[in-house]
N, CA, C and O atoms as a DFTB+ gen file, in Angstrom:
724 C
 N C O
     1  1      -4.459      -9.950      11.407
     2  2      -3.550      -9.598      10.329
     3  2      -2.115      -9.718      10.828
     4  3      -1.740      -9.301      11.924
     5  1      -1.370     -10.308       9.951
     6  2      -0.126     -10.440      10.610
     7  2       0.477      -9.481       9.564
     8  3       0.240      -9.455       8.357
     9  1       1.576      -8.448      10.514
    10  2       2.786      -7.372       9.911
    11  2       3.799      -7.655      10.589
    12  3       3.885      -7.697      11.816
    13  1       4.545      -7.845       9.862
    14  2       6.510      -7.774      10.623
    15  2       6.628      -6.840      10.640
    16  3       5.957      -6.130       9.890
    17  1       7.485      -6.350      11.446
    18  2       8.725      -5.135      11.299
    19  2       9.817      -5.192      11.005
    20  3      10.636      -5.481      11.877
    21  1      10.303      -4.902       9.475
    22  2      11.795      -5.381       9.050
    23  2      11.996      -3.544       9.452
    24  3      11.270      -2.771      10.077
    25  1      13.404      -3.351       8.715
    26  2      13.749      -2.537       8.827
    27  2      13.366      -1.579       7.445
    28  3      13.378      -1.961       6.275
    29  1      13.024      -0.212       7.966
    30  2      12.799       0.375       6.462
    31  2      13.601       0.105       5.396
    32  3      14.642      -0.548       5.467
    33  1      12.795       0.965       3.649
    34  2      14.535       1.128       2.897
    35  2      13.803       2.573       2.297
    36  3      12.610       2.874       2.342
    37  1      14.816       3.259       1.790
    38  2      15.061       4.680       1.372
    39  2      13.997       4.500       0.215
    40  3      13.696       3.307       0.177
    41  1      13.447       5.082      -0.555
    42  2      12.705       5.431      -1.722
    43  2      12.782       6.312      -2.554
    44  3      12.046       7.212      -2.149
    45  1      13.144       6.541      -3.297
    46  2      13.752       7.565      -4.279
    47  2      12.693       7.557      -5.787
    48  3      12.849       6.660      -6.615
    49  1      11.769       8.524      -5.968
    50  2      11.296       8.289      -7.550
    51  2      12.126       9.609      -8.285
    52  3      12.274      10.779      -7.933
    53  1      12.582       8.844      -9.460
    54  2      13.062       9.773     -10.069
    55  2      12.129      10.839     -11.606
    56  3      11.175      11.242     -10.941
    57  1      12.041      11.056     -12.130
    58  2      11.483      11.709     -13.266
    59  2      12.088      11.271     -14.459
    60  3      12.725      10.266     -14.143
    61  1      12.266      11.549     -15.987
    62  2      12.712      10.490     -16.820
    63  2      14.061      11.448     -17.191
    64  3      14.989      11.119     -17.931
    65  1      13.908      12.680     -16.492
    66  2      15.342      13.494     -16.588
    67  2      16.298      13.368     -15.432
    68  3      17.052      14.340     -15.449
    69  1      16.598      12.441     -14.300
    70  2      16.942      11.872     -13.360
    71  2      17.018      12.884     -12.001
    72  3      17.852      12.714     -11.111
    73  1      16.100      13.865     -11.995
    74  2      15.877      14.621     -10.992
    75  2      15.083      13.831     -10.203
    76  3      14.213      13.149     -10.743
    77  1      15.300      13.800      -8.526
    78  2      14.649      13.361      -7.525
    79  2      13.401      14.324      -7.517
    80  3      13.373      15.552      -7.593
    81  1      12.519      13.537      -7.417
    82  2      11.040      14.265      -7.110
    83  2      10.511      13.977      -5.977
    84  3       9.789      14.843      -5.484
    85  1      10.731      12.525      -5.137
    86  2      10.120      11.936      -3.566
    87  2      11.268      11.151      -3.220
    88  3      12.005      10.386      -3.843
    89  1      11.176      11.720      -1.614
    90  2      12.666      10.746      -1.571
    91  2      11.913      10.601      -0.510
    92  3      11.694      11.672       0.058
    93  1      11.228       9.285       0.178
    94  2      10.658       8.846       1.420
    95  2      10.907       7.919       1.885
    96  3      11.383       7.235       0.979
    97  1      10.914       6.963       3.428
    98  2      10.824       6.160       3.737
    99  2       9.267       5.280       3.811
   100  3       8.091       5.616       3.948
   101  1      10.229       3.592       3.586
   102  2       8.959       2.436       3.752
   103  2       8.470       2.331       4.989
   104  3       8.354       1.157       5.339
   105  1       8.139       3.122       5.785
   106  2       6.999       2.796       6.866
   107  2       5.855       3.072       6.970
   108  3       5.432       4.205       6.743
   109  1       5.010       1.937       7.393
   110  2       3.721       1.930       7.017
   111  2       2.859       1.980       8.423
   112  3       3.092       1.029       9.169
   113  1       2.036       2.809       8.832
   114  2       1.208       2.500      10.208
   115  2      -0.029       1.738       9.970
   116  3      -0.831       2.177       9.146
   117  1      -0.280       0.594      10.631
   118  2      -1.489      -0.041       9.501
   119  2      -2.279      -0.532      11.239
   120  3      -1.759      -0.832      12.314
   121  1      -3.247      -0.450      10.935
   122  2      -4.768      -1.118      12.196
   123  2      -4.505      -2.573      11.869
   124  3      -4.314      -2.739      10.664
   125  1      -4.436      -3.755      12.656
   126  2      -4.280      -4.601      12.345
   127  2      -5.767      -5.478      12.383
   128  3      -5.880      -6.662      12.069
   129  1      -6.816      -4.620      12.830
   130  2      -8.251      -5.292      12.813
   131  2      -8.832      -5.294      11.380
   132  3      -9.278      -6.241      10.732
   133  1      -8.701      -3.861      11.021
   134  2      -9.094      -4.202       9.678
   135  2      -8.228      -3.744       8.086
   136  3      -8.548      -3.471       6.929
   137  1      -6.947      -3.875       8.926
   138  2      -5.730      -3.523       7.632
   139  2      -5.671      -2.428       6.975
   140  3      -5.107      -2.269       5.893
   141  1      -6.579      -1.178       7.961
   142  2      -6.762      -0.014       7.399
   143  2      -4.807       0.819       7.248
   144  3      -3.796       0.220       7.614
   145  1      -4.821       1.861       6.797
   146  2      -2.942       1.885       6.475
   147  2      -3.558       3.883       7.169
   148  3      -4.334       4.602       6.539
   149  1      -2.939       4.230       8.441
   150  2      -3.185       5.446       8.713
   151  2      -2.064       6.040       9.532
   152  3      -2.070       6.501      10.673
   153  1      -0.851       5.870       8.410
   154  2       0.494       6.837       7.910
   155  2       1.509       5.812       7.133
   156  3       1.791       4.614       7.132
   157  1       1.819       6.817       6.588
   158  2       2.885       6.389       5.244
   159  2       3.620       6.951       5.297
   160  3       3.480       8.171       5.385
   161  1       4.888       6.311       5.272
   162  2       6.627       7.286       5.026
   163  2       7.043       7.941       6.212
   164  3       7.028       7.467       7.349
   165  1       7.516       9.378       5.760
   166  2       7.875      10.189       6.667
   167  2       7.243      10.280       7.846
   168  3       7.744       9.762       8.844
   169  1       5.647      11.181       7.919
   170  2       4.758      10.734       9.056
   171  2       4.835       9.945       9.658
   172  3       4.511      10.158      10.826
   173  1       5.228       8.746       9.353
   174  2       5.084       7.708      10.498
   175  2       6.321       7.715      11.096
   176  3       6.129       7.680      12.312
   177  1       7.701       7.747      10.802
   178  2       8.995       8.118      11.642
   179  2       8.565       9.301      12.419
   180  3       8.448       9.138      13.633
   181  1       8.324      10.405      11.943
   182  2       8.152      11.434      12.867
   183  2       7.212      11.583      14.233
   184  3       7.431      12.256      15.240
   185  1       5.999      10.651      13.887
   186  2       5.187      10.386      14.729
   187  2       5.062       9.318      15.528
   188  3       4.167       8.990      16.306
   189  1       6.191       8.765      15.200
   190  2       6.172       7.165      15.555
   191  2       5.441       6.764      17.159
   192  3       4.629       5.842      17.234
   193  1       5.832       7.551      18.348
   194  2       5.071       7.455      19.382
   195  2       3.573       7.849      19.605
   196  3       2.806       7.443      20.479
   197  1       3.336       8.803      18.527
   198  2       1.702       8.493      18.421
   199  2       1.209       7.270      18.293
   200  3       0.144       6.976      18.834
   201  1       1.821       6.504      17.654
   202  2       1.018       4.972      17.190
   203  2       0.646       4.377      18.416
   204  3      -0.530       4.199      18.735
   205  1       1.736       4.028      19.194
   206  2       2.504       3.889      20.202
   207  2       1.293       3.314      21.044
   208  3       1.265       4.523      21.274
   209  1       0.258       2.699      21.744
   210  2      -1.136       2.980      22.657
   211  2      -0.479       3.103      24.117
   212  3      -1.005       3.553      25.135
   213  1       0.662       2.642      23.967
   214  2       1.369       3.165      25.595
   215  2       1.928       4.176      25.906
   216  3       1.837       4.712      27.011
   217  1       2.747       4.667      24.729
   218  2       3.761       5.944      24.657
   219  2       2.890       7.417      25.592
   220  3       1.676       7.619      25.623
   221  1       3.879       8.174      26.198
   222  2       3.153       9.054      27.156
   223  2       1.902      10.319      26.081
   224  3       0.877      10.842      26.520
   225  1       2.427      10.454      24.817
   226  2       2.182      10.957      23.877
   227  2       0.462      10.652      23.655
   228  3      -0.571      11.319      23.715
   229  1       0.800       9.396      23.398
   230  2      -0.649       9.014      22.701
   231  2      -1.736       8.806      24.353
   232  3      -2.936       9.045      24.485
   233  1      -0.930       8.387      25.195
   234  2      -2.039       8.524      26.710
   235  2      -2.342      10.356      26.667
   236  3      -3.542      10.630      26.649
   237  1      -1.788      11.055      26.657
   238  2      -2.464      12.355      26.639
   239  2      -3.330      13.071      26.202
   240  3      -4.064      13.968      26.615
   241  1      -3.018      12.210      24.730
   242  2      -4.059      12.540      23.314
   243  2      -5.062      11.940      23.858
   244  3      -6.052      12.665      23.961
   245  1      -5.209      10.609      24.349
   246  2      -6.569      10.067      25.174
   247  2      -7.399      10.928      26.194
   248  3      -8.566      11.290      26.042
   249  1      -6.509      11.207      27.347
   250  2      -7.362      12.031      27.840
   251  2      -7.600      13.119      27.470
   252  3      -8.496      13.726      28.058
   253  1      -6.788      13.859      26.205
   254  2      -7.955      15.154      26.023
   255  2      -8.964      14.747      24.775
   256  3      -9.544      15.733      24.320
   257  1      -9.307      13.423      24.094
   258  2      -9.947      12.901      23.677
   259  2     -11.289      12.851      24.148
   260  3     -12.391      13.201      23.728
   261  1     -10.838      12.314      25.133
   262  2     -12.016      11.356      26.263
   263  2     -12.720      12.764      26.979
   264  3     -13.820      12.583      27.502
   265  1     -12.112      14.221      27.030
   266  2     -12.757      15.216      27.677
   267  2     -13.170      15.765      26.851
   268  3     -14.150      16.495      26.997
   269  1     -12.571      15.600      25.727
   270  2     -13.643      16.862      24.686
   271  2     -14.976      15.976      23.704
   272  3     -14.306      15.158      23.073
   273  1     -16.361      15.774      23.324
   274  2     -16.993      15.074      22.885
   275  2     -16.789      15.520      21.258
   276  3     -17.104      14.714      20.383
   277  1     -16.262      16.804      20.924
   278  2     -15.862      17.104      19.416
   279  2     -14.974      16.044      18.563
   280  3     -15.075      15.490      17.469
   281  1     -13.710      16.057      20.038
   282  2     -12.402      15.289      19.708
   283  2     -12.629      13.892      19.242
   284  3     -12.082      13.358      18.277
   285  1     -13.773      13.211      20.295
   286  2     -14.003      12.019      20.762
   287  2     -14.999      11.572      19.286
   288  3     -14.683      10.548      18.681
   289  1     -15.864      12.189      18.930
   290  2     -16.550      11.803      17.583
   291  2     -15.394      11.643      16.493
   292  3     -15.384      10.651      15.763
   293  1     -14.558      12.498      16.411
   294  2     -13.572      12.725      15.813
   295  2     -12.526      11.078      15.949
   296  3     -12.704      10.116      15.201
   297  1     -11.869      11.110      16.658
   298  2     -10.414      10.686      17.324
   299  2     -11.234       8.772      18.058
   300  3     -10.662       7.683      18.095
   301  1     -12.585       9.113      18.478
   302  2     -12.901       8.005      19.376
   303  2     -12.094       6.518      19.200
   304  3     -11.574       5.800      20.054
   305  1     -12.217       6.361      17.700
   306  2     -12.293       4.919      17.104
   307  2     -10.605       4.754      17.293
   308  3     -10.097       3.932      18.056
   309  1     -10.122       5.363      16.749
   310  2      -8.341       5.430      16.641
   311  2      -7.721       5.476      17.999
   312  3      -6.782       4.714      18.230
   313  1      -8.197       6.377      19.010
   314  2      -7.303       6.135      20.113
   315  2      -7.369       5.258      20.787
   316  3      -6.705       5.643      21.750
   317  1      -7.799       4.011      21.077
   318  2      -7.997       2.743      21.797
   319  2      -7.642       1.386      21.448
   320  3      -7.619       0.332      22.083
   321  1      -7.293       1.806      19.919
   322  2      -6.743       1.158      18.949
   323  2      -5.401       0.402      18.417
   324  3      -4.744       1.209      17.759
   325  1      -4.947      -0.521      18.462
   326  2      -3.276      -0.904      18.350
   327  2      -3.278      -0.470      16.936
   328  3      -4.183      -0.623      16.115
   329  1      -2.243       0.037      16.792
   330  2      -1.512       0.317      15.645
   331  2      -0.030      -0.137      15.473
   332  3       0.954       0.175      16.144
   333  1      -0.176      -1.263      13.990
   334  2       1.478      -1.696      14.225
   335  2       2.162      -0.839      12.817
   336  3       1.687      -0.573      11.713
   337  1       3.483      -0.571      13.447
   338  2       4.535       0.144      12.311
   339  2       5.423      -0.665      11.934
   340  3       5.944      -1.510      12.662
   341  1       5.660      -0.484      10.825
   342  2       6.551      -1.555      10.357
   343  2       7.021      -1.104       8.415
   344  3       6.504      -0.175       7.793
   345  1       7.884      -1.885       7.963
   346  2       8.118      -1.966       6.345
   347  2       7.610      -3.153       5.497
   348  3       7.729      -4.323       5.862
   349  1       7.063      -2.785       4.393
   350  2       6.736      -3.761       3.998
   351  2       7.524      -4.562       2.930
   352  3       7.246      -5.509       2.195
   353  1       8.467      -3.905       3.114
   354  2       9.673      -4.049       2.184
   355  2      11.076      -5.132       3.474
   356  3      11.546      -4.830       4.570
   357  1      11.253      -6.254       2.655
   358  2      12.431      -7.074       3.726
   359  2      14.085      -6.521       2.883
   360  3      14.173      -7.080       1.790
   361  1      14.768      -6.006       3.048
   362  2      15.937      -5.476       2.133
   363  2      16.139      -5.417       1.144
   364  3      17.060      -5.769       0.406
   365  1      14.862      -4.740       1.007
   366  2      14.474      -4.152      -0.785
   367  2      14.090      -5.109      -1.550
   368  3      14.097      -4.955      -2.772
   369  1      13.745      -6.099      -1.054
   370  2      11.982      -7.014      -1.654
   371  2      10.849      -6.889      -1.075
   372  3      10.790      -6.343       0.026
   373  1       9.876      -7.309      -1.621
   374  2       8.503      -6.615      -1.403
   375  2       8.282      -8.408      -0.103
   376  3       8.547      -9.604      -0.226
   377  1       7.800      -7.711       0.751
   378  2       7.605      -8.937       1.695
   379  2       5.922      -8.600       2.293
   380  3       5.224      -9.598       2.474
   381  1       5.537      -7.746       2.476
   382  2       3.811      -7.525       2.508
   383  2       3.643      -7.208       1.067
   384  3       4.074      -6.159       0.589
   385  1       2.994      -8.141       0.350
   386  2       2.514      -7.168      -1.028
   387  2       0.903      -6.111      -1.055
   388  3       0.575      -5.134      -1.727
   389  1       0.410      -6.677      -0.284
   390  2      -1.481      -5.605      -0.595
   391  2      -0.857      -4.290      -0.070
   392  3      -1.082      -3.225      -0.646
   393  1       0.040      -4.384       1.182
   394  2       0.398      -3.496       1.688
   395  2       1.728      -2.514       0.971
   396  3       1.692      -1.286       1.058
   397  1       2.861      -3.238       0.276
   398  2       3.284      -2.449      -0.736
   399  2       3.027      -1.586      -1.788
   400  3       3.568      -0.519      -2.079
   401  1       1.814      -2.405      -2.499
   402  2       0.826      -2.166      -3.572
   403  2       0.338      -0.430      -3.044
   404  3       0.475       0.534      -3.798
   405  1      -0.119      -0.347      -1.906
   406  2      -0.782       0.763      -1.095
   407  2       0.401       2.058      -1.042
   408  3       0.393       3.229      -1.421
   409  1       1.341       1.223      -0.400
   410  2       2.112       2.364      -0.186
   411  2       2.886       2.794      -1.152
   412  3       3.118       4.003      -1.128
   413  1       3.586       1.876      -2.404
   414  2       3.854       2.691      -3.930
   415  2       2.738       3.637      -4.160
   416  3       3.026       4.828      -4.285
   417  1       1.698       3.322      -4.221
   418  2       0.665       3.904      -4.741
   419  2       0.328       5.177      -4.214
   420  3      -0.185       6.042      -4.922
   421  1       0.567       5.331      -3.103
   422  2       0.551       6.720      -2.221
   423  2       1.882       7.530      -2.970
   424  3       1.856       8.511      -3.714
   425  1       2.913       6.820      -2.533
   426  2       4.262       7.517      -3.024
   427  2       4.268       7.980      -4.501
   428  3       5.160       8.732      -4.894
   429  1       3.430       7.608      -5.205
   430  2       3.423       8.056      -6.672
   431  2       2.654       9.054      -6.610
   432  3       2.919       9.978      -7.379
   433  1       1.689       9.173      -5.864
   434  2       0.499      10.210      -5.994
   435  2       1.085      11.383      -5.162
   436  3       0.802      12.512      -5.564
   437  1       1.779      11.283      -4.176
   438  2       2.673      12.145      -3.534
   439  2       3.503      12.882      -4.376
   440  3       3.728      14.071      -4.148
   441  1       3.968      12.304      -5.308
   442  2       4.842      12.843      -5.754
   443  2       4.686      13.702      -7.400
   444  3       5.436      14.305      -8.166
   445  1       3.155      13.288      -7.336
   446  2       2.262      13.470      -8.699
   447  2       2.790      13.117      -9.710
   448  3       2.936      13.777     -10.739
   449  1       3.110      12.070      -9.500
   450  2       3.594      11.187     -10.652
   451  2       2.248      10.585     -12.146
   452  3       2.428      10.723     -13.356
   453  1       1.177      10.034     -11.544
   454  2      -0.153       9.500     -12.301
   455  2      -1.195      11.071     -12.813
   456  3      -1.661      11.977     -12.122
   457  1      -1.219      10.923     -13.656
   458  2      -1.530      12.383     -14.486
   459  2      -2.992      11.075     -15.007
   460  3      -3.152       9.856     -14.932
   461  1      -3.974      12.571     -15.647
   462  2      -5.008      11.663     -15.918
   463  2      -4.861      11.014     -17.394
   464  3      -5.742      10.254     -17.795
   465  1      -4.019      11.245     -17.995
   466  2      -4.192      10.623     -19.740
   467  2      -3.185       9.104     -19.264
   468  3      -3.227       8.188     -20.086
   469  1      -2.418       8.902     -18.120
   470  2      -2.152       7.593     -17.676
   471  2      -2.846       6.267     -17.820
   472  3      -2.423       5.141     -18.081
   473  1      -4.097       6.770     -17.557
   474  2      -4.982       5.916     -18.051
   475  2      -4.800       4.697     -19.478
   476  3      -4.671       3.475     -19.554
   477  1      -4.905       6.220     -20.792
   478  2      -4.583       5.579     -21.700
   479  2      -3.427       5.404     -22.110
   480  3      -3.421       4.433     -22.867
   481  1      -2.287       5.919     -21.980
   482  2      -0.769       5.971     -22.541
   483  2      -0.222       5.522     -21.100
   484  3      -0.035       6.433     -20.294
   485  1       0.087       4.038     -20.647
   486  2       0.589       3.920     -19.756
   487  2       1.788       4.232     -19.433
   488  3       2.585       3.983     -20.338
   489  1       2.363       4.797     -18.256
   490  2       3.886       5.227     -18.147
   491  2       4.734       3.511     -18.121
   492  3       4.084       2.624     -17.568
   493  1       6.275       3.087     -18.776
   494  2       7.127       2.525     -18.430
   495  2       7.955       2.809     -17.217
   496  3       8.692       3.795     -17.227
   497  1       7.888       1.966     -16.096
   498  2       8.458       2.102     -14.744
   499  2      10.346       1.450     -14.998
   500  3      10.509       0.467     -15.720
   501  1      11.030       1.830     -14.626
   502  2      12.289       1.256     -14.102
   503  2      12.643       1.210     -12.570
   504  3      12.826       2.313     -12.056
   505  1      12.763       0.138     -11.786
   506  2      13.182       0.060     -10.754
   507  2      14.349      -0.321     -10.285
   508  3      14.673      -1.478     -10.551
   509  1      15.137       0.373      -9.610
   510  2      16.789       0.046      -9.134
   511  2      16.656      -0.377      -7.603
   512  3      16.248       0.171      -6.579
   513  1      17.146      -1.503      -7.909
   514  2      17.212      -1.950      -6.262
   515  2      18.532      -2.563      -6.226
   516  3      18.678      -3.395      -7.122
   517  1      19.617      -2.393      -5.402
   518  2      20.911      -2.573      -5.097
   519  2      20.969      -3.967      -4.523
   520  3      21.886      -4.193      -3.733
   521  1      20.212      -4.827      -4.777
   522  2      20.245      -6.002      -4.411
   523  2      19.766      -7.467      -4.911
   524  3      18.672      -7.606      -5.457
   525  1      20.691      -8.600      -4.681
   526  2      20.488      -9.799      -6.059
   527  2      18.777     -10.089      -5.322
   528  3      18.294     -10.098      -4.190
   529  1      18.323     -10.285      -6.639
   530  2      16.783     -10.701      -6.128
   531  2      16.778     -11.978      -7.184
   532  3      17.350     -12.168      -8.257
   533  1      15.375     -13.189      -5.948
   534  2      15.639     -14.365      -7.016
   535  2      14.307     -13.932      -7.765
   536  3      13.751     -12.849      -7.586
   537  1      13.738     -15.231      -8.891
   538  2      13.181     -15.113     -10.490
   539  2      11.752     -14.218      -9.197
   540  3      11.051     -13.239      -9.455
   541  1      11.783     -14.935      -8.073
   542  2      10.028     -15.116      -7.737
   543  2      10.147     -13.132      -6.757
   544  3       9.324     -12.216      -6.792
   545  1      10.832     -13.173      -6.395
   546  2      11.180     -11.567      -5.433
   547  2      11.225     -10.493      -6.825
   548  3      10.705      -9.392      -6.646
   549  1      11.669     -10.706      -7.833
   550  2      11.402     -10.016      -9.216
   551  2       9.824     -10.099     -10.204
   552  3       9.269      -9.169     -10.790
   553  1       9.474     -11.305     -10.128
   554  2       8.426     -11.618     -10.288
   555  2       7.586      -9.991      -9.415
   556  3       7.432      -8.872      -9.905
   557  1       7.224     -10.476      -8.102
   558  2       6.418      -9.887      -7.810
   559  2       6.657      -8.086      -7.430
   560  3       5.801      -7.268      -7.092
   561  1       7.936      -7.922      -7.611
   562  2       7.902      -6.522      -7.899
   563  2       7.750      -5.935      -9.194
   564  3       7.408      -4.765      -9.368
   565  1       8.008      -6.756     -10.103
   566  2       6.839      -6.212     -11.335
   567  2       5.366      -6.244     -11.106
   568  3       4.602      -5.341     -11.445
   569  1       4.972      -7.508     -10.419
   570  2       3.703      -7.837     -10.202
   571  2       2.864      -6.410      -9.561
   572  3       1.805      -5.989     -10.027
   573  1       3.663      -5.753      -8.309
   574  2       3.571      -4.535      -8.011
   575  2       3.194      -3.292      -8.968
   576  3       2.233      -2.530      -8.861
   577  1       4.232      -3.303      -9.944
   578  2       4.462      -1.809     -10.397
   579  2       3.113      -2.317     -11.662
   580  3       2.173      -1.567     -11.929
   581  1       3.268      -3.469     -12.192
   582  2       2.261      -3.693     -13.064
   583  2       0.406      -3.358     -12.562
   584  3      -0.373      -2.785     -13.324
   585  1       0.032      -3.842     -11.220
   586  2      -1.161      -3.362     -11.003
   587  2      -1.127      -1.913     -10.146
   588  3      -2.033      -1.593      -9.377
   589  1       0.173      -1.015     -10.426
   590  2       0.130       0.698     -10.350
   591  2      -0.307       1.073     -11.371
   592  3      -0.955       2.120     -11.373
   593  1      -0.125       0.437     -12.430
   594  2      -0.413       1.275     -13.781
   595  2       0.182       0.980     -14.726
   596  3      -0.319       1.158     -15.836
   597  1       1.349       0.474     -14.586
   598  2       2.952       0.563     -15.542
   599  2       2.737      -0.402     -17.026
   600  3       2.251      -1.526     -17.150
   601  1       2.998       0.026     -17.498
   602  2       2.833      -0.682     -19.361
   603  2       3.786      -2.119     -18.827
   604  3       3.418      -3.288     -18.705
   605  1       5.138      -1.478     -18.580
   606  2       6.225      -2.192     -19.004
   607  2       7.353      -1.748     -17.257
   608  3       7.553      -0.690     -16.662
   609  1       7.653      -2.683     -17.100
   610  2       8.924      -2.784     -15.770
   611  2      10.363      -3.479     -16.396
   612  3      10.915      -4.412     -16.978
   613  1      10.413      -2.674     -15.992
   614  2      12.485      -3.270     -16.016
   615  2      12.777      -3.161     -14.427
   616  3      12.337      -2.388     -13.577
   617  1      13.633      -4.168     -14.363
   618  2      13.947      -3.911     -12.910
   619  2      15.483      -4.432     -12.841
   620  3      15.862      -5.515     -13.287
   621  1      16.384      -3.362     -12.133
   622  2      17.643      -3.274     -12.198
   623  2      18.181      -4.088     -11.054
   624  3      17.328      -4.264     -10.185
   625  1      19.447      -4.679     -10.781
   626  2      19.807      -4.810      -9.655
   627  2      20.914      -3.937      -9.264
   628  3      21.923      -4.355      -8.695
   629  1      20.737      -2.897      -9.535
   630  2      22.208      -1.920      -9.222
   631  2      21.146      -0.699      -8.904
   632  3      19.996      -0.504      -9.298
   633  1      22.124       0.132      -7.915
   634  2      21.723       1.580      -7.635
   635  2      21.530       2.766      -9.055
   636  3      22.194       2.983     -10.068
   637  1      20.436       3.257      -8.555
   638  2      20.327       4.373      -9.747
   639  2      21.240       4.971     -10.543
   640  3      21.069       5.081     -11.757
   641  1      22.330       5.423      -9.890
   642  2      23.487       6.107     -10.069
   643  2      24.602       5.105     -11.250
   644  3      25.207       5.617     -12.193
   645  1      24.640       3.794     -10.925
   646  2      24.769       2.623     -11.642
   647  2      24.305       2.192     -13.027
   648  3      25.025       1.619     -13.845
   649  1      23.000       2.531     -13.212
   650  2      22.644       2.486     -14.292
   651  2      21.539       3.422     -14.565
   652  3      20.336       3.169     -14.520
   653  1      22.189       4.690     -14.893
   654  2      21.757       5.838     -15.388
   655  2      21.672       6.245     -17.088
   656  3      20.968       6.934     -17.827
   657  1      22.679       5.486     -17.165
   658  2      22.663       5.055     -18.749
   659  2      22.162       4.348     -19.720
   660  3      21.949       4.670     -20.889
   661  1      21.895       2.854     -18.884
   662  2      21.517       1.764     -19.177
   663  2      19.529       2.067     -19.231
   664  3      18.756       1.347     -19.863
   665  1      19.172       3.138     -18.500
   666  2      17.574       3.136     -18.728
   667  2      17.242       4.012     -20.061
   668  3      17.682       5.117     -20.378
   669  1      16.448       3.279     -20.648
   670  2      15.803       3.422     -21.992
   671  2      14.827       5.022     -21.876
   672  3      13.869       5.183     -21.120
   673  1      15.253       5.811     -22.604
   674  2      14.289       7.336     -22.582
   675  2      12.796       7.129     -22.245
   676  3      12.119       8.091     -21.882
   677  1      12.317       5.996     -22.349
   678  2      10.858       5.399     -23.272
   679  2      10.584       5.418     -21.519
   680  3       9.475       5.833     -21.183
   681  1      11.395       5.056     -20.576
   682  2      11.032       4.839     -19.157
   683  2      10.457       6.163     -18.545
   684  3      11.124       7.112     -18.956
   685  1       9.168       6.659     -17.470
   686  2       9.118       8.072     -17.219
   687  2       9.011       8.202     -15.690
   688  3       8.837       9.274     -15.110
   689  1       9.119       7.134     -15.160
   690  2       9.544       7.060     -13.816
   691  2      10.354       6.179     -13.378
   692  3      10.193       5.055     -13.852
   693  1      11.388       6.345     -12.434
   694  2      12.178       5.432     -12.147
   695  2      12.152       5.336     -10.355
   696  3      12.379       6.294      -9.617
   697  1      11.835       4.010      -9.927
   698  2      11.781       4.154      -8.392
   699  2      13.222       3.338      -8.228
   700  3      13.559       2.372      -8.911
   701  1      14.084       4.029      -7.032
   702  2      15.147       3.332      -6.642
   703  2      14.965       2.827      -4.851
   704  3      14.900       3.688      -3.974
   705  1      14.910       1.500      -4.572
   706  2      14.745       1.151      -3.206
   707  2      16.165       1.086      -2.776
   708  3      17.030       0.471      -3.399
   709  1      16.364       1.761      -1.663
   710  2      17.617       1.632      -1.475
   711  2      17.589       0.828       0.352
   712  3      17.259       1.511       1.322
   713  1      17.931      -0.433       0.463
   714  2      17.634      -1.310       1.791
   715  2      19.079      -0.483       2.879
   716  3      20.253      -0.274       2.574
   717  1      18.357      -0.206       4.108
   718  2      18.910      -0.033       5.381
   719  2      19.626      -0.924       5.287
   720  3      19.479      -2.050       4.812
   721  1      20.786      -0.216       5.947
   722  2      22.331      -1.728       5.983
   723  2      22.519      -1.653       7.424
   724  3      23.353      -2.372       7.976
């Protein structure tokens, strides 16, 4: 499996009354054997030397792994394991999509955004991203928000704050990517 490491970008979902509800970062910890994704966002900055299979951190976690047989049923498979970190986002375009797809999808549920009558009354998404995107980088960030759930995407090229006005009531979540400069 191939993952880059761009640089994160900020994540912001808003509510349809423009209160912040999740404000997280795009980092994703993903197994590259079988593309399993085991940390999202915050967790993975904070933990970042767990991933790490060299970091002094994660050698410690090994040996008290390797001594306890509880740990080891537990922990066995993961600690021996490369784990790469990275964004799947390139300056607020979607540049891994299965792997974007995953991690919106966490970030919405994090933030309990998908209620169960979603199903049938799909929510309208608005997305603000502070940056010119061409037809095909727009394309597929609808392509995104469309297999989350979303009826309908608008997608802004200005910061939230920018066009706060300009989003239609009818919208009930609004995600703003905001790219590391």
């Amino acid at each position: 499996m191939r993952f880059t490491e761009y640089s994160p970008s900020v994540i912001k979902i808003y509510n349809k009354e423009g209160h912040v509800i999740l404000e997280d970062i795009s980092l994703v910890a993903i197994k590259p054997q079988d593309g399993l994704i085991v940390g999202i966002g915050e967790e993975v900055r904070e933990n970042r030397e767990s991933f790490d299979i060299n970091s002094p951190k994660r050698l410690e976690m090994n040996e008290m792994v390797m001594n306890d047989p509880k740990l080891y049923k537990k922990y066995g498979e993961f600690i021996n394991t490369v784990v790469l970190v990275g964004s799947p986002l390139k300056n607020g375009t979607i540049a891994e999509l299965e792997i974007s797809k995953r991690m919106f999808m966490y970030f919405l549920y994090k933030a309990k955004i998908f209620k169960p009558f979603y199903k049938l009354f799909k929510p309208r998404i608005a997305v603000c991203v502070p940056v010119e995107k061409t037809d095909v980088e727009a394309k597929v960030l609808r392509e995104v928000m469309l297999s989350l759930g979303a009826k309908d995407v608008l997608i802004f090229e200005k910061p939230y704050s920018a066009v706060v006005q300009e989003i239609p009531s009818k919208c009930s979540i609004i995600i703003e990517i905001i790219p590391e400069q």
